[in-house]
N, C-alpha and C positions, 0 to 999 in steps of 0.2 A: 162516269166516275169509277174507280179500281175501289174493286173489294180487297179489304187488308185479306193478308196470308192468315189461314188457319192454321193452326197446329196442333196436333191430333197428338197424343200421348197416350200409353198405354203401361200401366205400373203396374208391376206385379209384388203381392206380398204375401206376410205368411202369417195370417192372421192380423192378432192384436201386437204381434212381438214388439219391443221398443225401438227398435232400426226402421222395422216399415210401417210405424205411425210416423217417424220421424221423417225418413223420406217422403211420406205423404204432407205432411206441413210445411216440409221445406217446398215441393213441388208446385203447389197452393200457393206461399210465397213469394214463389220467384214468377210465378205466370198473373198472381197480382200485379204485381211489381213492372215485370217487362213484357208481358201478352193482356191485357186489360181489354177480354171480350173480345179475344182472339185465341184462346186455348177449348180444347174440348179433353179430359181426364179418366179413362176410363181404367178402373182398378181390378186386375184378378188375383184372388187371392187362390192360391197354389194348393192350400187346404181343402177347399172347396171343390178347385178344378184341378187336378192334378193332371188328370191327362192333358187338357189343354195347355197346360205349363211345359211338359214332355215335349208335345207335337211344336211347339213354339221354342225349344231347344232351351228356354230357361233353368237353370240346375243353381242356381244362387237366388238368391233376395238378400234387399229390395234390387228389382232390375227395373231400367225404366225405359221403357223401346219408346224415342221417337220417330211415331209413322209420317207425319205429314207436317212442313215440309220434307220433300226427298232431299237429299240422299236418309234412306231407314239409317241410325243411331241406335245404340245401346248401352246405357252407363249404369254401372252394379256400385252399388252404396247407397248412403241417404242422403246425398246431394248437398250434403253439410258445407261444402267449398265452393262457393258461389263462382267465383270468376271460371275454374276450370269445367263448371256444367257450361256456362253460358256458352264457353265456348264452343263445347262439344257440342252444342245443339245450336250452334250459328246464328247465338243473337248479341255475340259479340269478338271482335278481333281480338289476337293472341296481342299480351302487351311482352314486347322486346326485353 
């Protein structure tokens, strides 16, 4: 039997600010929605880690790095436009 794809996410934010809680619940949403115990969320918050935000070339928030599946993605906003994250993160075809 095939184990479903993981997909590993990695969100970066800047605190509590209203963009990147917002991103944070849209993200939660969309991976209830279409990854259902096939997502893994991991949050850095830039205030905290700054250097690791630097070394990881992040300079905006909310940024959301998809690691796994490959090919690595990165989309800045708070993923408020459902169709055009899905697609950028390849769990669904562009519509014509």
């Amino acid at each position: 039997m095939n184990r479903p794809v993981m997909f590993r996410f990695r969100l970066y934010v800047a605190g509590n600010a209203p963009n990147s809680a917002q991103a944070l619940a849209n993200l939660g949403t969309l991976c209830r929605a279409y990854l259902p115990d096939r997502h893994q969320i991991e949050v850095v918050d830039v205030f905290r880690e700054p250097k690791r935000a630097l070394a990881d070339r992040v300079f905006l928030t909310p940024t959301l790095v998809k690691l796994a599946p490959g090919p690595v993605q990165t989309i800045v906003g708070t993923l408020g436009n459902t169709q055009p994250v899905l697609w950028a993160l390849g769990l669904e075809m562009p519509v014509p």
